[in-house]
N, C-alpha and C positions, 0 to 999 in steps of 0.2 A: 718947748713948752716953758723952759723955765726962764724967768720974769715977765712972764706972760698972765693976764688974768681970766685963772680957768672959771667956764662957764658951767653952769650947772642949775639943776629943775629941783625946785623942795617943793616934799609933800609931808604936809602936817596933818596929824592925827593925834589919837589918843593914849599913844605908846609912852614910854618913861625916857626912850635912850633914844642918840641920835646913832643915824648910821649909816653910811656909803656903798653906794652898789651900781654898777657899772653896765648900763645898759648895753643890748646884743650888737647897739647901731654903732655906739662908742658916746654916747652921752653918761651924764654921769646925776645920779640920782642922791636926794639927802632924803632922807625920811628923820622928821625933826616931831616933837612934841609940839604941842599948840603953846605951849608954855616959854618954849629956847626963843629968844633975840635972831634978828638976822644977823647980827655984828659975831655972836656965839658960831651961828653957820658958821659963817664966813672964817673964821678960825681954826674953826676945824675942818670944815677943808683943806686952807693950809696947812695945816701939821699932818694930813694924811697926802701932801702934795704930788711927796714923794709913790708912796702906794699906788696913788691915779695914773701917775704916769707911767711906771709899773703895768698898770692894768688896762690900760687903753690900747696899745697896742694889739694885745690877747683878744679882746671883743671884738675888734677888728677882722682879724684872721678866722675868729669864732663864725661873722660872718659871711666871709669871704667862703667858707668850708658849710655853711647852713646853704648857701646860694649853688654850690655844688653840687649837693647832695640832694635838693629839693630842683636842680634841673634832670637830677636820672632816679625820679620819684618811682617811673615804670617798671624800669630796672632792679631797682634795689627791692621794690613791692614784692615782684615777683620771685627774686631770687629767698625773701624772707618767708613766703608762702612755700618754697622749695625746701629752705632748709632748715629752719628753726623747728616746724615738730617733727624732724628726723633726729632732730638735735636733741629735743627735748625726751624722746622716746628714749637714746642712747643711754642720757643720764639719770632719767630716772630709772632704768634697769639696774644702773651701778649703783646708786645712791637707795631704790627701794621708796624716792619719792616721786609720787605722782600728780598731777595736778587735777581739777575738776574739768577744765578746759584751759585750750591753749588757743588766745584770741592775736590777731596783728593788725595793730592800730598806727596810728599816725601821729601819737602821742610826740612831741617838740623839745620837752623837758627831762622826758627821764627814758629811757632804753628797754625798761622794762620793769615788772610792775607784779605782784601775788596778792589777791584778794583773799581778806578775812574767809570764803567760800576754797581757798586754793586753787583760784582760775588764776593763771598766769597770761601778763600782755606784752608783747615785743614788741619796739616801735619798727616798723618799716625803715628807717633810719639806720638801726642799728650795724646794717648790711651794708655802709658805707664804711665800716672798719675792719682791721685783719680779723682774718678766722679765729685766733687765740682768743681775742678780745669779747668777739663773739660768743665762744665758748664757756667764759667767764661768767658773762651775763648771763644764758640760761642754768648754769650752776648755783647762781647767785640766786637765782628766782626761785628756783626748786630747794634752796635750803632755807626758804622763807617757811614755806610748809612744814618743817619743823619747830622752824624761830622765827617770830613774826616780827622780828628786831633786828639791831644789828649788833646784836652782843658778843661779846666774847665768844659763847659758847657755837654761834653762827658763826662768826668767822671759822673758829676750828674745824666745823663742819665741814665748808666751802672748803679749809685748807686739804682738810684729810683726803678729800676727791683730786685737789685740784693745789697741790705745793706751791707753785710758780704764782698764783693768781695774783699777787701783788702786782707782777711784771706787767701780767696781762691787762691787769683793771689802770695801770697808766698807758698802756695803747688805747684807751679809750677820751686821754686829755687831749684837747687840740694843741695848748701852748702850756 
């Protein structure tokens, strides 16, 4: 890539700040003000050259590992209908939190999820990573029902169940 001129999609809107973000496909996005110059992009893209290059590769594998996991959609459905509110039952006997409901969806972005109501969601997905990490996750959701944040006081929580959870919550990076 380098002295290469990287390509890239701007989206302008109404925001104050520019800013770089690395689509799943390996494209690479500016979100700029209606106000920033093209010649400005283009600048700043450069000085974050190094970054992209950095991060491209990772989107790549990100997808590589999405195309995976979204071929044994059946698999992994089933096995999360299997084991997550086993899971979810275990920890909340130790922890004493409970949820309203425990749903499993197909959510793409995030693993899982606690509603203002304390209905907790898994994604189907999640079941494509070790059991540790797993584990993590429904810990993680059940101490939202405590702290609907991710404060200090939440992590503590999460830790006092679950020491290691650091380890566990980087089995959950792809790169």
């Amino acid at each position: 890539m380098r002295g290469e001129i990287l390509e890239y999609t701007v989206k302008r809107s109404s925001r104050r700040t520019l800013s770089l973000e690395i689509l799943p496909g390996g494209g690479v996005l500016v979100r700029a003000p209606f106000s920033v110059r093209d010649r400005q992009i283009a600048e700043f893209v450069a000085r974050y050259s190094g970054w992209i290059e950095k991060k491209l590769p990772c989107a790549k594998k990100r997808l590589e590992k999405e195309k995976d996991i979204v071929s044994r959609e059946r698999e992994l459905r089933a096995a999360a209908e299997k084991i997550l509110p086993g899971l979810v039952e275990k920890y909340s006997a130790v922890t004493g939190l409970v949820p309203s409901s425990v749903k499993i969806t197909s959510a793409k972005t995030r693993f899982g999820s606690c509603s203002a109501e304390n209905a907790v969601c898994f994604s189907w997905r999640l079941m494509a990573y070790p059991p540790e990490a797993v584990e993590y996750v429904v810990l993680h959701e059940l101490a939202h029902i405590k702290h609907h944040n991710h404060s200090r006081a939440f992590y503590e929580l999460v830790e006092k169940y679950m020491p290691d959870y650091r380890r566990r919550r980087k089995m959950l990076k792809i790169v």
